[in-house]
C-alpha positions in Angstrom: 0.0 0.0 0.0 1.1 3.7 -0.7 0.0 7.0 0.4 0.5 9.9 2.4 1.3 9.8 5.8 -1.9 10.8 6.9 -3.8 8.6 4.8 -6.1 6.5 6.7 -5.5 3.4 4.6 -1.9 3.6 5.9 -2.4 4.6 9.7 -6.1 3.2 10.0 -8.9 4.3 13.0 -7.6 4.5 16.6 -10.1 3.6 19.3 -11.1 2.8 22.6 -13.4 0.2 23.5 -15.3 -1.8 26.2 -18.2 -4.6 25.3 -20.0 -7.1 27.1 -21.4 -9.6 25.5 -24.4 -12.1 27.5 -26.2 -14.9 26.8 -29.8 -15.4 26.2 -32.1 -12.9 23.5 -32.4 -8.8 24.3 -34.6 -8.4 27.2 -37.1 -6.0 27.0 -35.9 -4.3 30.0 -32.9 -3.2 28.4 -34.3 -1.9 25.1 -36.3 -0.1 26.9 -33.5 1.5 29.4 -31.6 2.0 26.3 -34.7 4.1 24.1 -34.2 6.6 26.4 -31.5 7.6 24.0 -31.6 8.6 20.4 -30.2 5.9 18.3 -30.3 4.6 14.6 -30.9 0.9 13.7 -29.2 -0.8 11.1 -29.2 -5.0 10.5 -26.4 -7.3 8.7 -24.5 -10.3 8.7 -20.7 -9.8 9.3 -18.8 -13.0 8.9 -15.1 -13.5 11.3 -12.5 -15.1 10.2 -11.6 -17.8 13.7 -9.0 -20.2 12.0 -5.8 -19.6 11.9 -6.0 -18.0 15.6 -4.5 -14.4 15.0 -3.9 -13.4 18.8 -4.4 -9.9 19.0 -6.1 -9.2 16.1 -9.9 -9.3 14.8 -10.5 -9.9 10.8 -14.2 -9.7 9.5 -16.2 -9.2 6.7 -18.9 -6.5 6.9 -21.9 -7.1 5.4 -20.2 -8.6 2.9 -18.7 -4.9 1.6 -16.3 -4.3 3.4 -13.0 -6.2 5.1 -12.1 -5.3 8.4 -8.4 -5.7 9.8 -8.5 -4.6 13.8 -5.3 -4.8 15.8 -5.2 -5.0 19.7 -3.1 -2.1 21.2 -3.7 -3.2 24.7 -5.3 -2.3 28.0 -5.0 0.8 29.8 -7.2 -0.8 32.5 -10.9 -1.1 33.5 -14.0 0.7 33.3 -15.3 0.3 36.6 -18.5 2.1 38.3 -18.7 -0.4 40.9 -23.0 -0.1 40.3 -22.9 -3.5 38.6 -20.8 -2.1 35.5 -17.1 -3.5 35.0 -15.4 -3.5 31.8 -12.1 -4.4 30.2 -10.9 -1.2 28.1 -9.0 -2.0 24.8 -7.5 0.3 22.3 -7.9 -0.9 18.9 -6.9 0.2 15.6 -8.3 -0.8 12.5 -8.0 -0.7 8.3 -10.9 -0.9 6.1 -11.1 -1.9 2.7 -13.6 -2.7 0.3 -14.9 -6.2 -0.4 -16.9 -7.9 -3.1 -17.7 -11.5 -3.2 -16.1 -13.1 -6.5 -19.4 -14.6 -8.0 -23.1 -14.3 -7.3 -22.8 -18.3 -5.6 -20.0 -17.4 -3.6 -19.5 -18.7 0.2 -17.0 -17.9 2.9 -14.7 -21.4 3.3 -14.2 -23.0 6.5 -12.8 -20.9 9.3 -15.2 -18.1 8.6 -18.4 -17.8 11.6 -21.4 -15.6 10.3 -22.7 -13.2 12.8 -26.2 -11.8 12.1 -26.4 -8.5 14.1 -29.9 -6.1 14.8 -28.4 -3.1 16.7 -29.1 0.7 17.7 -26.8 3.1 17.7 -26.1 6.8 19.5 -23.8 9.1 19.4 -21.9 11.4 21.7 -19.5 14.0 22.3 -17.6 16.0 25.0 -17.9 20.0 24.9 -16.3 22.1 27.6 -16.7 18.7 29.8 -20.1 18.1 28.9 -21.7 15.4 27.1 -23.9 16.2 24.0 -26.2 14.0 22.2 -26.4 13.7 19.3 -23.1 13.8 19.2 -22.2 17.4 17.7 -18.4 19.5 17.1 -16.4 19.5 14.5 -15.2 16.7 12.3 -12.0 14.5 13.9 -13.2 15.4 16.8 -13.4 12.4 19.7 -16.5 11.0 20.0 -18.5 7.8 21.4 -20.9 5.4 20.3 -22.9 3.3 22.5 -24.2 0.5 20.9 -26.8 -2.1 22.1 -27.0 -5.3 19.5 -29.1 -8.3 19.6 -27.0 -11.3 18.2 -27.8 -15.2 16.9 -25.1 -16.8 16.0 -24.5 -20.6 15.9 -28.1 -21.1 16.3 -27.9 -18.7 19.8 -29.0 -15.8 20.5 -27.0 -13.4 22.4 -26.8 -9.5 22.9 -24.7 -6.9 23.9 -23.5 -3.8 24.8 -20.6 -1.5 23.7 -18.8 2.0 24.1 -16.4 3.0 21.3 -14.4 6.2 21.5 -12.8 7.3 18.0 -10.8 10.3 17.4 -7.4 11.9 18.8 -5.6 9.5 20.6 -5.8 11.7 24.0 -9.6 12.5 23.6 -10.7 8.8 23.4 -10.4 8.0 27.6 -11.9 11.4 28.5 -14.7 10.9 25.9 -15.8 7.5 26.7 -15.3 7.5 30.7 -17.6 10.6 30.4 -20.5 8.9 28.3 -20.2 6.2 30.6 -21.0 8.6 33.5 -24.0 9.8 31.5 -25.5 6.6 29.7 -25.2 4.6 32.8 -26.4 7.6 35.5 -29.6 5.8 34.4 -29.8 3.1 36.5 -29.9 -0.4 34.7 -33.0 -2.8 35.0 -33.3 -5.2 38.1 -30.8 -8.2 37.0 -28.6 -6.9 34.7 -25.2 -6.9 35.7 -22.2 -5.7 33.1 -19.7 -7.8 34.7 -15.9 -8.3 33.9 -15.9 -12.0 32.8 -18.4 -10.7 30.3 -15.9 -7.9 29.0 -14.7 -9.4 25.9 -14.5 -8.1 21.8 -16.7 -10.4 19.3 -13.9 -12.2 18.3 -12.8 -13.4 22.0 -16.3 -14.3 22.4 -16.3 -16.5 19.2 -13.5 -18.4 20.3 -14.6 -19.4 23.5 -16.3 -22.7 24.3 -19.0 -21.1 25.6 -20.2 -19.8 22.2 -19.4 -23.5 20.7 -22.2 -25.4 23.2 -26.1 -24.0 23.2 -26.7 -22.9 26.4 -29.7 -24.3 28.1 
C-alpha cells in the first residue's frame, strides 16, 4: 500500500473500546433502558474469520462490503462504576477496505463464523466537559458510540452492549469514561449486571467454548 502519511489506509482508525457480551435474547428491560437515548438501527451479517487463531487481532467481513483488519493495542485498564458495570478497556486500531464477493454463488470457506447482528446506535460527544447527544463538534473530533445489538449466532441468540471512543488518541479516555458517567447515570433494570468476565471483543467471544455449546 502507498499513500501519504496521513492517509487512513496507511495509519487506519484508533479507538477505545469496552463490550459485554451475554447470553440469552435482548430483554425488554434493556431496550427499553436503552430508548431513552436517540439511536439509529441498522441490521447485517458480518462473517469473522476464527482459523488460523491471530492473537491480537480481529478480521471480519462486513456485510459482505467491506474487510475489516483490527489490531489490539492493549489495555489501559478497566471501566469500573462499581454499580454492577465493570469492563475491560481496549485500544484498537483498524484498516478498512472494500470487499466484493467473487461470484453471485459465492461462500465464505471454512474458518469463517457468520454473525447476524440487529443493533441501535447513539452518538456522543464532550464540549467544555459536557456530554452532547447527538453527538455534535467539529469533524476529527473524539467521540463515542454506545451500541446495544441483539446477536444469533450458531443457532444462539445473544446481545450486547458497547462504548467506542474514535478520534485523537488523547480524547478517546476522557470521551468515553464521560459517556459512561452519562449513559449509565440511568440506573440499569433489576438483574442486569455488566460484569468483567463478560468484557470481551466479538472475536474473544467467538473463540470461547462457551459460544461453541447452546446454552440451556
Amino acid at each position: 500500500m502507498t499513500g501519504p502519511p496521513g492517509d487512513p489506509v496507511i495509519n487506519g482508525v484508533l479507538s477505545l473500546e469496552v463490550r459485554w457480551i451475554l447470553p440469552g435474547s435482548l430483554d425488554l428491560a434493556v431496550a427499553d433502558w436503552y430508548a431513552a437515548f436517540p439511536s439509529e438501527a441498522e441490521s447485517r451479517e458480518d462473517s469473522y474469520l476464527l482459523q488460523p487463531d491471530m492473537a491480537g487481532m480481529s478480521v471480519k467481513v462486513r456485510a459482505r462490503q467491506a474487510l475489516e483488519v483490527k489490531a489490539l493495542g492493549g489495555s489501559p485498564g478497566t471501566l469500573d462504576r462499581r454499580d454492577r458495570v465493570c469492563g475491560r478497556l481496549q485500544y484498537w486500531r483498524k484498516w478498512s477496505f472494500p470487499f466484493r464477493p467473487v461470484g453471485p454463488g459465492w461462500s465464505f470457506p471454512d474458518g469463517w463464523t457468520p454473525v447476524r447482528k440487529q443493533r441501535r446506535t447513539s452518538q456522543f460527544s464532550l464540549s467544555r466537559g459536557r456530554v452532547t447527544q447527538p453527538a455534535a463538534g467539529r469533524e476529527g473530533e473524539p467521540r463515542c458510540a454506545v451500541e446495544l445489538t441483539a446477536i444469533h449466532a450458531r443457532h444462539q441468540d445473544w446481545w450486547s452492549l458497547g462504548l467506542e471512543a474514535t478520534g485523537p488518541g488523547d480524547g478517546l479516555r476522557p470521551v468515553l469514561g464521560a459517556t459512561a458517567e452519562f449513559v449509565f447515570a440511568r440506573p440499569l433494570p433489576p438483574g442486569v449486571d455488566l460484569r468483567l468476565q463478560d468484557s470481551l471483543s466479538y472475536a474473544e467471544w467467538l473463540r470461547l467454548p462457551l459460544c461453541i455449546t447452546p446454552c440451556g
